[in-house]
C-alpha positions as CSV (number, residue, x, y, z in Angstrom):
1,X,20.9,67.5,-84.8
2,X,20.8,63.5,-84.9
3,X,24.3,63.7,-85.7
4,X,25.3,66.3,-82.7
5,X,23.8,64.0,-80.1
6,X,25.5,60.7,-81.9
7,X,28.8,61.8,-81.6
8,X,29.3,63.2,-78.1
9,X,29.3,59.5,-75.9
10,X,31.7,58.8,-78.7
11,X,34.1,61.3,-78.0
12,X,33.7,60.9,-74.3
13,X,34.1,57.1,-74.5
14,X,37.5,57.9,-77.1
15,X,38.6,61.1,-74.1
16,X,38.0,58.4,-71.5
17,X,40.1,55.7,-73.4
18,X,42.9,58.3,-73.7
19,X,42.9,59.2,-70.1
20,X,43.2,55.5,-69.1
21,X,45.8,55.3,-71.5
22,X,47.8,57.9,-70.0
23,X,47.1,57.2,-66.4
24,X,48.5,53.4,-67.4
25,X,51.2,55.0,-69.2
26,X,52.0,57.7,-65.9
27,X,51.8,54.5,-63.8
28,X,54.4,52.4,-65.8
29,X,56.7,55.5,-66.2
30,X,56.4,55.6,-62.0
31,X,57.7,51.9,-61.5
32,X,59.9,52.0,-63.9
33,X,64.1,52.0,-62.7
34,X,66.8,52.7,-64.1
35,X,70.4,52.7,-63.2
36,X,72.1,56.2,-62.0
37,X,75.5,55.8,-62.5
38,X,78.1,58.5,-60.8
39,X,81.9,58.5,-61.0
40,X,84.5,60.9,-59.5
41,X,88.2,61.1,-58.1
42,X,88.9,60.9,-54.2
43,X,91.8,59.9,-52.3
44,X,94.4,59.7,-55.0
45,X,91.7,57.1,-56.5
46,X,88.6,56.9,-58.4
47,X,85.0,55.9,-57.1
48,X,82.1,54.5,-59.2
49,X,78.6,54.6,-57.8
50,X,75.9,52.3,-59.3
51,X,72.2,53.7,-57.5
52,X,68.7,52.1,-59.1
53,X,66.3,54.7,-59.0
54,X,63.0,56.0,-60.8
55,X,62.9,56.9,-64.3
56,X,62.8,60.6,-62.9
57,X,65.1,60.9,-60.5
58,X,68.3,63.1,-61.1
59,X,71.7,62.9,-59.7
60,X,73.2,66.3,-59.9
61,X,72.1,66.9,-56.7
62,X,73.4,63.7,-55.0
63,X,76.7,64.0,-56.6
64,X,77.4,67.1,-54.9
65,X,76.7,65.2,-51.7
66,X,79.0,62.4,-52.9
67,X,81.8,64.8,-53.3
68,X,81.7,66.8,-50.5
69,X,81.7,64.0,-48.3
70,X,84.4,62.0,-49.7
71,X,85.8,65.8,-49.3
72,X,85.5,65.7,-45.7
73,X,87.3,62.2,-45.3
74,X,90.2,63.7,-47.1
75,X,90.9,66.3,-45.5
76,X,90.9,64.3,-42.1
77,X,93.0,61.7,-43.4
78,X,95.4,62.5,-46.6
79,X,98.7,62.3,-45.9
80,X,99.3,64.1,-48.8
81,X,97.3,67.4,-47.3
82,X,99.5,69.2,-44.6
83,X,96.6,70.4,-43.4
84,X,95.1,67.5,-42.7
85,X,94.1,66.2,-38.9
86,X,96.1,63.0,-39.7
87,X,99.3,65.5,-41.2
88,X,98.7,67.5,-38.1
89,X,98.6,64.8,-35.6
90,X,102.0,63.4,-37.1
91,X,103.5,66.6,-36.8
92,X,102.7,66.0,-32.9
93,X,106.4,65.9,-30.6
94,X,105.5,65.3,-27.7
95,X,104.0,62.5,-25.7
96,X,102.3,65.1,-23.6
97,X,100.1,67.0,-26.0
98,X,96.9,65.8,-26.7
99,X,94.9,66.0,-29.7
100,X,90.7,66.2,-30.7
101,X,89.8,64.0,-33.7
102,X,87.0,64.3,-35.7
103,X,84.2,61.8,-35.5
104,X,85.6,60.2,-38.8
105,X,89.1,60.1,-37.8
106,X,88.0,58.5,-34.4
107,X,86.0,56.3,-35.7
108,X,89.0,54.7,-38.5
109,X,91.3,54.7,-35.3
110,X,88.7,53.1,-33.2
111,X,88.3,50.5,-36.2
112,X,92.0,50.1,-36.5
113,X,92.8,49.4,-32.9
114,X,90.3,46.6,-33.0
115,X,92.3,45.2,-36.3
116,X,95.4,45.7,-34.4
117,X,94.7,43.6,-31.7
118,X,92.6,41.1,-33.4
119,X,95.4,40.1,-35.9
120,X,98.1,40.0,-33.4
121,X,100.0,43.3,-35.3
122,X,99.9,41.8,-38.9
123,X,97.8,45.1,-39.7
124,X,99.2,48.2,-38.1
125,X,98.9,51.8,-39.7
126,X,101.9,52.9,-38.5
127,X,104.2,51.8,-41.2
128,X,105.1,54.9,-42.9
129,X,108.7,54.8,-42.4
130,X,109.0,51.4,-43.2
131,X,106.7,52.2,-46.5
132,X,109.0,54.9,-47.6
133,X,112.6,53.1,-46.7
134,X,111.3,50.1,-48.9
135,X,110.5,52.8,-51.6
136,X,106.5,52.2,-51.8
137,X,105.8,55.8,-50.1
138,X,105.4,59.4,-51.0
139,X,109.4,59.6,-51.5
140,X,109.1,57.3,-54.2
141,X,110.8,54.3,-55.5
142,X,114.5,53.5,-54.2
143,X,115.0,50.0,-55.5
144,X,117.2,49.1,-53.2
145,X,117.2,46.4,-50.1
146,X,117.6,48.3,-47.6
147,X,120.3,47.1,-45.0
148,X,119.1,45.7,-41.8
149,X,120.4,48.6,-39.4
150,X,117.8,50.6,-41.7
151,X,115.4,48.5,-40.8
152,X,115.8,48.0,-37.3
153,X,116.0,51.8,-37.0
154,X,112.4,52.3,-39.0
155,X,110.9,49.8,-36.7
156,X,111.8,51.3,-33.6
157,X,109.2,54.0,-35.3
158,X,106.6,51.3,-35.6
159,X,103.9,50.6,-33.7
160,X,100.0,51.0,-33.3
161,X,100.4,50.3,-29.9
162,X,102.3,53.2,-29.5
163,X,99.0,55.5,-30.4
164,X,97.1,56.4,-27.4
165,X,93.3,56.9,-27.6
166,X,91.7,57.8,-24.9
167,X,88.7,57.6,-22.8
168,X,87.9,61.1,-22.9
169,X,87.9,61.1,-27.1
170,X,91.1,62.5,-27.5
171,X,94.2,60.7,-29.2
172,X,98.0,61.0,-28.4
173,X,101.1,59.4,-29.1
174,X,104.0,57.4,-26.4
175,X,106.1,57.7,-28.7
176,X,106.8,61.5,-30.4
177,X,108.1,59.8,-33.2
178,X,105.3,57.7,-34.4
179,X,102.9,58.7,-37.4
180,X,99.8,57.5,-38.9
181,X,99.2,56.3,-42.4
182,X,95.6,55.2,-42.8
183,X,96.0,54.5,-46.7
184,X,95.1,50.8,-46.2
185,X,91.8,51.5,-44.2
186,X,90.6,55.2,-45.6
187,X,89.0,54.1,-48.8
188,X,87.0,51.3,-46.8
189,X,86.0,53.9,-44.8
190,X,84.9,56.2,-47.3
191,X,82.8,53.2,-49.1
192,X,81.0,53.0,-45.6
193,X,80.1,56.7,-45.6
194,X,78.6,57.3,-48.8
195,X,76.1,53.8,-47.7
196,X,75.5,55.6,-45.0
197,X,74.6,58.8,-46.8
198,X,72.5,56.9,-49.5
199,X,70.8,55.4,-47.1
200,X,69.7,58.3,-45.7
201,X,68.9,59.8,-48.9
202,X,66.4,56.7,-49.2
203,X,68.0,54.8,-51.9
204,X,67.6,50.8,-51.2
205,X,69.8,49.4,-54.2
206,X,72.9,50.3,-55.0
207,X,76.5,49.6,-55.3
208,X,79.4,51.9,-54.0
209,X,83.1,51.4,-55.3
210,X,86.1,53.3,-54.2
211,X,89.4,52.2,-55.7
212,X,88.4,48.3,-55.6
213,X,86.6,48.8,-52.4
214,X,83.0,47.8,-53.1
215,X,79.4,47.8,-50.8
216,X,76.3,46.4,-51.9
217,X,73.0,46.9,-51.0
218,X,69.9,45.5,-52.4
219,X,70.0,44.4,-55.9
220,X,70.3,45.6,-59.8
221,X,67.8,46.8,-61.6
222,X,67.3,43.2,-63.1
223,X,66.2,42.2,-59.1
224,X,69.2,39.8,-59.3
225,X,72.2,39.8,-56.5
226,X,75.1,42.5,-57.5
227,X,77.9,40.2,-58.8
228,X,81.5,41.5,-57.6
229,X,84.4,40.1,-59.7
230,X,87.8,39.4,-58.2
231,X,91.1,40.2,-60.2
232,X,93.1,37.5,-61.4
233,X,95.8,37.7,-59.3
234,X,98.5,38.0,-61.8
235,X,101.1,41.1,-62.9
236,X,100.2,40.3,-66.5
237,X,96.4,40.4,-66.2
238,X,94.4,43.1,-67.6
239,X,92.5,44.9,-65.2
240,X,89.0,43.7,-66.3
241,X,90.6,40.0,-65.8
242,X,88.1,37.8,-63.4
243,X,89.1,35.2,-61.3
244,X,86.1,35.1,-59.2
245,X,83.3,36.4,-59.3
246,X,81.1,36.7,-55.7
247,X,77.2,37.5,-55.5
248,X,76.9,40.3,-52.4
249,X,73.9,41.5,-51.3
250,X,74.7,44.3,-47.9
251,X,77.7,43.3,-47.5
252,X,81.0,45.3,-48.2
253,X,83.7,43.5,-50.4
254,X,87.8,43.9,-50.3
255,X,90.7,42.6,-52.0
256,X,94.3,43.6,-51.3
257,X,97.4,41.8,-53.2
258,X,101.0,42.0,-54.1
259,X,101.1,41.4,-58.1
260,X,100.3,45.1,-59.1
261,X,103.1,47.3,-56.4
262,X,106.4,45.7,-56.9
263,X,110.1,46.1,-57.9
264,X,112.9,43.4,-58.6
265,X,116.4,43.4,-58.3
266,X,117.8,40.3,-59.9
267,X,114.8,37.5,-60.3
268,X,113.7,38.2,-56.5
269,X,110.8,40.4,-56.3
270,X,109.6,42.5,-53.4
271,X,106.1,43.5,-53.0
272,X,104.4,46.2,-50.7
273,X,102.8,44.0,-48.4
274,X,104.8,44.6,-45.4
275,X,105.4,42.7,-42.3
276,X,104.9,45.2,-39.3
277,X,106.9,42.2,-36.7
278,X,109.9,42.1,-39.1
279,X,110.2,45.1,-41.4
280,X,110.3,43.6,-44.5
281,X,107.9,42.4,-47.5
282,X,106.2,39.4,-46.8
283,X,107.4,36.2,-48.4
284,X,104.9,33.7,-47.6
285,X,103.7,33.2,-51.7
286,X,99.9,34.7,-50.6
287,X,99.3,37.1,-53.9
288,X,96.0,38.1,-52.9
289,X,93.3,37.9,-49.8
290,X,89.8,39.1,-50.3
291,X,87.5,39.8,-47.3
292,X,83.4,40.1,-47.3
293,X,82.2,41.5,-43.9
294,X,79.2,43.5,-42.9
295,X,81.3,46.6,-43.7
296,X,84.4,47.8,-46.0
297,X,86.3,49.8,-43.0
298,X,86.7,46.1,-41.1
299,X,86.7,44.5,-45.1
300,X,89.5,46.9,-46.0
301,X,92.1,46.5,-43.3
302,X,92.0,42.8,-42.6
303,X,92.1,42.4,-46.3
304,X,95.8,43.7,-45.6
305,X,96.3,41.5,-42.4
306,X,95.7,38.3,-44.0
307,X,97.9,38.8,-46.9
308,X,100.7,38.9,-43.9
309,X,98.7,36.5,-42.0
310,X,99.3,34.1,-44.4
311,X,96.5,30.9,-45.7
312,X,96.7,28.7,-42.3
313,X,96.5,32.0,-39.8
314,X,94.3,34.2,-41.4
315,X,91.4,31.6,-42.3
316,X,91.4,30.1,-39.1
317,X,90.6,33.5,-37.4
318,X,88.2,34.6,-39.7
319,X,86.4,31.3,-39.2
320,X,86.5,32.8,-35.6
321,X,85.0,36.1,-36.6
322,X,81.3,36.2,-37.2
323,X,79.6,38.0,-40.3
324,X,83.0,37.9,-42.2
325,X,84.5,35.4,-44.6
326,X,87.6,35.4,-47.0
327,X,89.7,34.0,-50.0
328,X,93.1,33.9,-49.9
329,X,95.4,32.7,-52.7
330,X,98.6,31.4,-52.8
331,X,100.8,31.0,-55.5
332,X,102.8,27.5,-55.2
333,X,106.2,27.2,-56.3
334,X,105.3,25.8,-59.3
335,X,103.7,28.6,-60.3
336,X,100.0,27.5,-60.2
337,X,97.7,29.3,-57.5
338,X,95.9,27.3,-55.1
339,X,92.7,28.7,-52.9
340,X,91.9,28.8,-49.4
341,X,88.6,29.8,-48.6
342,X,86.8,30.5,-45.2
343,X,83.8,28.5,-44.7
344,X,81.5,31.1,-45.7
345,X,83.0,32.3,-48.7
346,X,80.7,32.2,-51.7
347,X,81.7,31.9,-55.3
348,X,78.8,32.4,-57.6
């Protein structure tokens, strides 16, 4: 009997030890994070999500969300789909008709037109027949300079101005023969959407990357800024290569050059930045401008301006633009690259 009432406040004391273990274990296992870390194919790309989460959260779900969304985008705006609202409204032949965009495809051309004007023309996304006569379309390579009555007669096809949007939400054209090409813009534009979407699932840190087009938000598991790296901007480097590498914390990151999409004829090499004023590649030795801006639709296309822009031009209006900042890099004759940041650029 002594030993009966001896033992019972020492298993209650051992039972209460173990709860309190557990609880402190339950507790730990709660703030816990890990890294959730989803990957999938969109817009004739790839896109690599990075989201810190609890130790139980799943992403099956949220994948499915991720897809069908970037889903969405491409159907509005792949070239490649003849079903497409962009495929459709390019199929447009008359100045008359009028056509009803989706919210997304609005909102890219309400984006653009801002672009447009803002860089004087040096991004337009109506390039398409100048993209395909310099062989850097969906006809494929020609490596061939095209002659200049070529040129002159792509041009005359040219033109963002020549896209009417207007104040009742509908878009046309004032020119039949104009057509869209939103290549240098969509991906930005898709970045921005899955933020969005994350953010309404809740999520405060995490890092969204379609086809080099990055958004941060928050931090890494580690509580440190998310550190983007830059490519070395050379046709030899491997594609892991840093040149740079830039801390972001919500801010949206893009980098556009001209050393991966190129051909030569002779030792003169044409790449597929091209010059909406003149109809040709540029030629003004800039290899690669990267943008950081509050998002990756603005990030995106003026990535693309400033490599026409040039180092002189394009730094001196982003200095202009608030909430955005830039790298550009030029390649001097000697070979050796030389950079021109913006005054806000930040290289960790």
């Amino acid at each position: 009997m002594h030993m009966l009432i001896f033992c019972r406040p020492v298993l209650l004391r051992a039972a209460v030890l173990t709860l309190g273990m557990l609880t402190a274990l339950l507790f730990t296992a709660c703030q816990a994070r890990k890294e959730l870390r989803l990957s999938g194919e969109t817009m004739g790309t790839t896109y690599h999500i990075k989201v810190v989460v609890g130790l139980f959260t799943f992403g099956a779900d949220l994948q499915k969300k991720i897809d069908d969304r970037l889903a969405a985008i491409n159907r509005s705006m792949s070239t490649y789909d003849p079903a497409s609202e962009i495929s459709r409204f390019n199929a447009i032949e008359s100045t008359s008709a009028s056509f009803s965009p989706s919210d997304d495809f609005l909102n890219v051309l309400q984006v653009a037109a801002e672009l447009h004007r803002l860089t004087d023309g040096a991004w337009d996304g109506t390039l398409d027949p100048l993209v395909n006569l310099w062989g850097f379309g969906r006809q494929g390579t020609v490596n061939r300079i095209p002659p200049d009555d070529e040129i002159q007669h792509a041009l005359a096809r040219v033109g963002f101005g020549r896209i009417r949007l207007n104040p009742s939400g509908t878009i046309g054209k004032t020119n039949p023969a104009v057509t869209l090409d939103l290549a240098s813009i969509a991906k930005g534009y898709g970045v921005d959407a899955i933020v969005r979407l994350l953010g309404d699932q809740g999520f405060a840190d995490f890092l969204v990357e379609i086809g080099g087009e990055v958004y941060a938000r928050g931090h890494r598991k580690d509580g440190r800024p998310w550190r983007i790296g830059i490519n070395r901007p050379d046709r030899h480097a491997a594609i892991n290569d840093v040149y740079r590498a830039v801390p972001l914390t919500d801010q949206a990151m893009a980098t556009s050059g001209d050393y991966r999409i190129f051909f030569r004829i002779g030792d003169q090499s044409f790449g597929h930045i091209l010059d909406p004023r003149t109809g040709r590649p540029v030629t003004n030795n800039v290899v690669s401008a990267t943008v950081v801006a509050a998002n990756c639709t603005v990030a995106d296309g003026l990535a693309t301006a400033l490599m026409v822009m040039g180092p002189v031009k394009g730094v001196a209006l982003v200095n202009r633009w608030p909430s955005v900042a830039c790298l550009i890099v030029v390649r001097q004759h000697d070979g050796t690259i030389t950079d021109y940041p913006s005054s806000g650029f930040v290289i960790d």
